[in-house]
C-alpha positions as CSV (number, residue, x, y, z in Angstrom):
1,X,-61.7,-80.0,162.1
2,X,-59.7,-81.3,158.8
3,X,-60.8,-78.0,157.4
4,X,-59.4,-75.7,160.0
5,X,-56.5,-77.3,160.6
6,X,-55.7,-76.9,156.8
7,X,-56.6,-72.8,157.1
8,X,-54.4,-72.7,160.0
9,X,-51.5,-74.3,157.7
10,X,-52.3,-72.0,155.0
11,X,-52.1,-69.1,157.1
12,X,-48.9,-70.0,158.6
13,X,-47.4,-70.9,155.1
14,X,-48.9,-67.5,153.6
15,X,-47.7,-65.4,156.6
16,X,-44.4,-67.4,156.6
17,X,-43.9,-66.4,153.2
18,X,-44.3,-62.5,153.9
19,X,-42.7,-62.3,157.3
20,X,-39.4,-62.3,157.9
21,X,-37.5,-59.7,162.5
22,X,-36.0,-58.9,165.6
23,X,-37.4,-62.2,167.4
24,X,-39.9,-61.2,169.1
25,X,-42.5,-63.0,171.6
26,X,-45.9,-63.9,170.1
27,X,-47.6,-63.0,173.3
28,X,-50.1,-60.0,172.2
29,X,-50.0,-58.8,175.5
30,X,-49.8,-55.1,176.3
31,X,-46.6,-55.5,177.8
32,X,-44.9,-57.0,174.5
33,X,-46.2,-54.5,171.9
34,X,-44.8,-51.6,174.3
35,X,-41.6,-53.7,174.0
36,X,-41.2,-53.7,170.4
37,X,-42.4,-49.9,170.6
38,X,-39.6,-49.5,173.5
39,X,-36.9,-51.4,171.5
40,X,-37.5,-48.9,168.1
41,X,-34.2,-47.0,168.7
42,X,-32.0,-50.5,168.5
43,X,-30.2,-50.5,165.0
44,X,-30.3,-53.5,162.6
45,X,-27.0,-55.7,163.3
46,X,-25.2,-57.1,160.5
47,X,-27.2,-60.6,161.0
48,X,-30.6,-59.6,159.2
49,X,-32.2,-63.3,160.1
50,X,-33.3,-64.1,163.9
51,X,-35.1,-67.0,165.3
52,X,-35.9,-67.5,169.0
53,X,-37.5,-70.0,171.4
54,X,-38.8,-69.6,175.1
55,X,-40.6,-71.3,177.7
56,X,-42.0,-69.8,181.3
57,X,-43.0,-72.0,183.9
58,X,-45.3,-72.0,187.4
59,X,-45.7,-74.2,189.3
60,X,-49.1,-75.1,191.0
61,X,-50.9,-72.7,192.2
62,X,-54.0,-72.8,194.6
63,X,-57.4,-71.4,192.4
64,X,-58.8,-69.0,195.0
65,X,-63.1,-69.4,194.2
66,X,-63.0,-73.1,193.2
67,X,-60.8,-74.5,194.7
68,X,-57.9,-77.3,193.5
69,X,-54.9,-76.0,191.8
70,X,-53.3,-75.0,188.3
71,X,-50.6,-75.5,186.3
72,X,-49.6,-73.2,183.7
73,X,-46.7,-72.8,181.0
74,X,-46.4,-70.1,177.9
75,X,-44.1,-71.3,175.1
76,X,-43.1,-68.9,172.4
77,X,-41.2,-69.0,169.4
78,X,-40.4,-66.6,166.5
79,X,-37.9,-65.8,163.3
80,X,-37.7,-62.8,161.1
81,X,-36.2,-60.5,159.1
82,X,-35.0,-56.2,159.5
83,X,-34.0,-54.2,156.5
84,X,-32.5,-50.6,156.4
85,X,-34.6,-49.4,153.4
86,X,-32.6,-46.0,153.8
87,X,-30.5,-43.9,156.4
88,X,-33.3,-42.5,158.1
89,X,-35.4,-45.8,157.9
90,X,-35.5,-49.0,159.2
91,X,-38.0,-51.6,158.9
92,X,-38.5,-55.3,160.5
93,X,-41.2,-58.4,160.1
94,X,-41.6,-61.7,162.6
95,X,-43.6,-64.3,162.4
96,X,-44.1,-65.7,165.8
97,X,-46.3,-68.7,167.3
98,X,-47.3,-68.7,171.4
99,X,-48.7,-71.4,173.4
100,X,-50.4,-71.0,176.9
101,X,-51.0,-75.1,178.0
102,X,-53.2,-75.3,181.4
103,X,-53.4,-77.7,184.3
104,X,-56.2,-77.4,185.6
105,X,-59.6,-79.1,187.5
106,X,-62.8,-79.8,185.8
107,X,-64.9,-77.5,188.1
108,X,-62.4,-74.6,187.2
109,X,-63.9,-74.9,183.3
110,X,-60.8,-73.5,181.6
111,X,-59.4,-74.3,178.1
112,X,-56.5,-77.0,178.0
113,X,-54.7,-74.7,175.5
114,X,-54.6,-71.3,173.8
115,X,-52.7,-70.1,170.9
116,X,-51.7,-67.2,169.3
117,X,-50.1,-66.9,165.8
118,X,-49.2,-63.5,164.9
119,X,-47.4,-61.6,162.2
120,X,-45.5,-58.3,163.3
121,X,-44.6,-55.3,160.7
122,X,-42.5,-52.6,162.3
123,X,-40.4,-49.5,161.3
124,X,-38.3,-46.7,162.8
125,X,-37.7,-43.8,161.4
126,X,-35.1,-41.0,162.1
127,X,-37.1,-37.4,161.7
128,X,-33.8,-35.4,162.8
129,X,-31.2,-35.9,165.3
130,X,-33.1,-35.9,168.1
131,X,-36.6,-37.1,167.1
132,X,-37.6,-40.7,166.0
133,X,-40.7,-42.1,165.4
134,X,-41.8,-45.5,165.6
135,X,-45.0,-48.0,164.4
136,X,-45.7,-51.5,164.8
137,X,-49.0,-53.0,163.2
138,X,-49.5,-56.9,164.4
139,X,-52.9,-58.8,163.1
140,X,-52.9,-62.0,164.6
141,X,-55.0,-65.1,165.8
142,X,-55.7,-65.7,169.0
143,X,-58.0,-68.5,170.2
144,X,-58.6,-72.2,171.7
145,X,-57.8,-73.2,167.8
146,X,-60.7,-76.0,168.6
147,X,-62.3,-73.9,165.7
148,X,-60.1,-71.3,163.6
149,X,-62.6,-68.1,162.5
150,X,-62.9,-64.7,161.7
151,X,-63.7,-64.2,165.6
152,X,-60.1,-65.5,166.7
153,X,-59.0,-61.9,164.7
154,X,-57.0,-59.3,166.9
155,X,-55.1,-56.6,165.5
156,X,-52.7,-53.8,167.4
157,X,-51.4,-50.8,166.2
158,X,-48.9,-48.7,167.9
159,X,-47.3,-45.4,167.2
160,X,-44.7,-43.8,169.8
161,X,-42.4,-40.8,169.6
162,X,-38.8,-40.5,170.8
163,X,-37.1,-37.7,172.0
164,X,-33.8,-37.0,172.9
165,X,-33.5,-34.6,175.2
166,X,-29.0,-35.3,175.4
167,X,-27.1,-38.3,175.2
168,X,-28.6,-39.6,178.2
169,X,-31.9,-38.5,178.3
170,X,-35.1,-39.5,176.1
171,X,-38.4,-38.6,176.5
172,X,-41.4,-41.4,175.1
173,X,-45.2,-40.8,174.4
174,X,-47.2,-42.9,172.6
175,X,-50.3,-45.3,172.0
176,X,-51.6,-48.5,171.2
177,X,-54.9,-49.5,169.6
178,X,-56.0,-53.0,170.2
179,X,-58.7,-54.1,167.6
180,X,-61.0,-56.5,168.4
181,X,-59.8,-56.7,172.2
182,X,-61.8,-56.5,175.0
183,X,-59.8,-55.2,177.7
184,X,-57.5,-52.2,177.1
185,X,-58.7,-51.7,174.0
186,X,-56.3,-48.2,174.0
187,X,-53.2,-47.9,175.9
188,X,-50.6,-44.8,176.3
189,X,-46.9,-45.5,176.5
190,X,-45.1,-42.3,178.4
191,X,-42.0,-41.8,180.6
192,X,-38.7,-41.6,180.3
193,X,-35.4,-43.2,179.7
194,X,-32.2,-42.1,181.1
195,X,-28.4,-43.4,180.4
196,X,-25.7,-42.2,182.7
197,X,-23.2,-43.9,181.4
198,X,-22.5,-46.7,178.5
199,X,-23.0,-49.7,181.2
200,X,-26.7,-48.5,182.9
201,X,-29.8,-48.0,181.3
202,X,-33.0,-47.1,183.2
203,X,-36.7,-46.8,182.0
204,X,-39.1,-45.6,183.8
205,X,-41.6,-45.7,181.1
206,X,-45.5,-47.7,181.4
207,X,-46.4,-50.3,180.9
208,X,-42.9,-51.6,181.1
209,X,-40.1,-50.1,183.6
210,X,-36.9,-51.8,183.8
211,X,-33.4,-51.1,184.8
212,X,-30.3,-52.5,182.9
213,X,-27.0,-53.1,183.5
214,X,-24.1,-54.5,181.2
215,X,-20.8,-54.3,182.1
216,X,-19.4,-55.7,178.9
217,X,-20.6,-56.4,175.2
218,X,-21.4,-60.5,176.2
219,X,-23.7,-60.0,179.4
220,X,-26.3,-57.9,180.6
221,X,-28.5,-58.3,184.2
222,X,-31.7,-56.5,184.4
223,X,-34.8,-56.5,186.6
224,X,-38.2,-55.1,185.9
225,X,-41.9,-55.3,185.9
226,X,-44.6,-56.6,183.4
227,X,-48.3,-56.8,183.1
228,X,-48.3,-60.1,181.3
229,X,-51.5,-61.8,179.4
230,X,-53.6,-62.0,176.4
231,X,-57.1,-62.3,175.3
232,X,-58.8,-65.6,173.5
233,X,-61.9,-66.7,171.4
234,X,-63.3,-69.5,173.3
235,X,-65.5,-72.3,170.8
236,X,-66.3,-74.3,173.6
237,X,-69.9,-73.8,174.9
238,X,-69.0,-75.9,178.3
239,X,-66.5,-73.0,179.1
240,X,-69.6,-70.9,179.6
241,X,-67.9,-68.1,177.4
242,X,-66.9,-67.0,174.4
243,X,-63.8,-65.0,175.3
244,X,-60.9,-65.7,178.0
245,X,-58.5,-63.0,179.1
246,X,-55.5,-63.7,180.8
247,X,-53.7,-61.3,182.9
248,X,-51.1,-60.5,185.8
249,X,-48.8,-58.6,187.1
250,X,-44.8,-59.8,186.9
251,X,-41.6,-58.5,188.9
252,X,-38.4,-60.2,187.5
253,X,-35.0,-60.1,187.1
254,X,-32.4,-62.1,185.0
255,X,-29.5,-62.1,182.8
256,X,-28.7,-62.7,179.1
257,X,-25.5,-64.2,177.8
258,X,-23.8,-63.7,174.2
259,X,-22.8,-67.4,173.7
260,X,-20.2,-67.6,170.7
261,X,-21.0,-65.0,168.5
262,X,-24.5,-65.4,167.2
263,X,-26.6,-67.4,169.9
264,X,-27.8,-65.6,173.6
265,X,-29.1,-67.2,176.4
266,X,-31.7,-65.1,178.7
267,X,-32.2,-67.0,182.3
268,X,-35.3,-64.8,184.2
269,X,-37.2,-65.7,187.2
270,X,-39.8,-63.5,189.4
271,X,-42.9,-63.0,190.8
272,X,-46.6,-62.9,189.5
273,X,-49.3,-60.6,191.0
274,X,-53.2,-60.5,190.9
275,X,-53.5,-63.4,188.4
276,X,-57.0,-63.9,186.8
277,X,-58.7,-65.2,183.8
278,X,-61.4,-62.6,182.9
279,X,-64.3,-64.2,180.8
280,X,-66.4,-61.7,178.3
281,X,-69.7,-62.5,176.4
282,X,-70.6,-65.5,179.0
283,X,-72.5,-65.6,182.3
284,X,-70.0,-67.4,184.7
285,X,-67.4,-65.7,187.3
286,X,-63.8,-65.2,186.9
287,X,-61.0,-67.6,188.0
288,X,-58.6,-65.9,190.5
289,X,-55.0,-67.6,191.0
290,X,-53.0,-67.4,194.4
291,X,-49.9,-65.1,193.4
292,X,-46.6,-67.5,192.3
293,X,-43.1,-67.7,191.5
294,X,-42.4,-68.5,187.6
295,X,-39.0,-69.4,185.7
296,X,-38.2,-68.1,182.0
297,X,-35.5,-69.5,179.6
298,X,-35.0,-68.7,176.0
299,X,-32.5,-68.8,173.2
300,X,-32.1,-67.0,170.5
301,X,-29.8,-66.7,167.6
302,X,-28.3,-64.5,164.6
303,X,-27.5,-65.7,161.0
């Protein structure tokens, strides 16, 4: 145990070393790498360094097939660095650490805890006025953390195009590749997003539509949908697997808040749909979770 511990530290030390971002959540859920993918257009500010914290709540929730009920909360944090390497090129790195603590009965024969530490390498570059392309590549590890190996590897690579069609209308396409993951192992990004004026935004783009509205440069209200979860090594035989999805399906709407002139505060609440932990390489059924309300809060600042 003494041993993985210390290759966990060395990783985070080595990987703190390299990484440096837009904060960004650990989470290596679809949802999140479309986001980074989504978010290529957005411009370096004239604060390089980020750093961010986050925590989402739900309550108790009633397991459908077993019976008795579970708690569950996800807390993420992250810092980094972006760089314009030229005109036509920008490029960011985060180093981010996620934490999904469970609640739950001994007949449901979950995990207490699952973590993921990733590192994120990103860039967008300007082809031409009206064409940008962008790439994120994230390796991370994503397990129980009981025992830290080569099997707790996952890797995703993205690659979308942008187009812009006029000032208020872009076109997306793109993919991920997920490496190592079970479920979804590819994914296509497409839609559009369309600006009528400086204050609305809407995206009606998969995995991850949203509308956005901010009526000045310190506030912005948005609602939107996610599909929310991640995959884990297990290294617990009493689980009765070796692998663990999570996933669901999340309608939410919130608000984010320029506080002073580096620090925001996001406030989000919703819903979450079809909730289930999927097990893989294991002979035991899934977990299915009654549908529940969550709360999200995060900070982040700008130096």
């Amino acid at each position: 145990m003494h041993r993985c511990r210390h290759a966990l530290l060395l990783f985070c030390l080595v990987v703190s070393a390299l990484a440096a971002t837009n904060a960004e959540s650990a989470d290596t859920s679809p949802n999140e790498a479309a986001k980074e993918l989504m978010a290529g257009e957005e411009q370096p500010s004239r604060h390089p360094w980020d750093a961010s914290v986050s925590t989402t709540w739900f309550p108790d929730s009633t397991i459908r097939n077993t019976g008795g009920e579970i708690g569950m909360q996800e807390v993420e944090a992250s810092f980094g660095r972006s760089y314009r390497l030229s005109p036509a090129f920008n490029l960011s790195t985060d180093f981010a650490y996620s934490l999904r603590t469970l609640d739950a009965p001994d007949n449901a024969r979950l995990p207490e805890e699952l973590h993921t530490v990733s590192l994120k390498l990103g860039g967008n570059y300007q082809v031409n006025n009206e064409t940008e392309l962008t790439f994120l590549v994230e390796p991370s590890l994503n397990g129980d953390f009981k025992v830290i190996g080569t099997d707790d590897i996952r890797m995703q690579i993205g690659l979308m195009g942008r187009y812009n069609m006029s000032a208020k209308l872009t076109l997306l396409g793109g993919l991920i590749y997920r490496q190592g993951f079970e479920s979804l192992p590819v994914l296509p990004i497409v839609g559009v997003m369309y600006r009528p004026d400086e204050h609305w935004t809407l995206s009606l783009a998969a995995p991850r539509p949203g509308v956005t509205y901010s009526p000045d440069t310190t506030s912005s209200y948005y609602i939107g949908g996610e599909f929310a979860g991640s995959e884990y090594q297990l290294h617990d035989a009493a689980l009765g697997a070796k692998i663990i999805s999570y996933r669901d399906y999340r309608a939410l709407a919130g608000a984010e808040f320029l506080l002073f002139s580096a620090i925001k505060l996001n406030i989000a609440g919703g819903y979450a749909f079809d909730r289930k932990f999927v097990f893989y390489d294991g002979a035991r059924d899934d977990v299915k979770v009654k549908d529940s309300p969550f709360a999200r809060v995060g900070l982040s600042v700008v130096w």
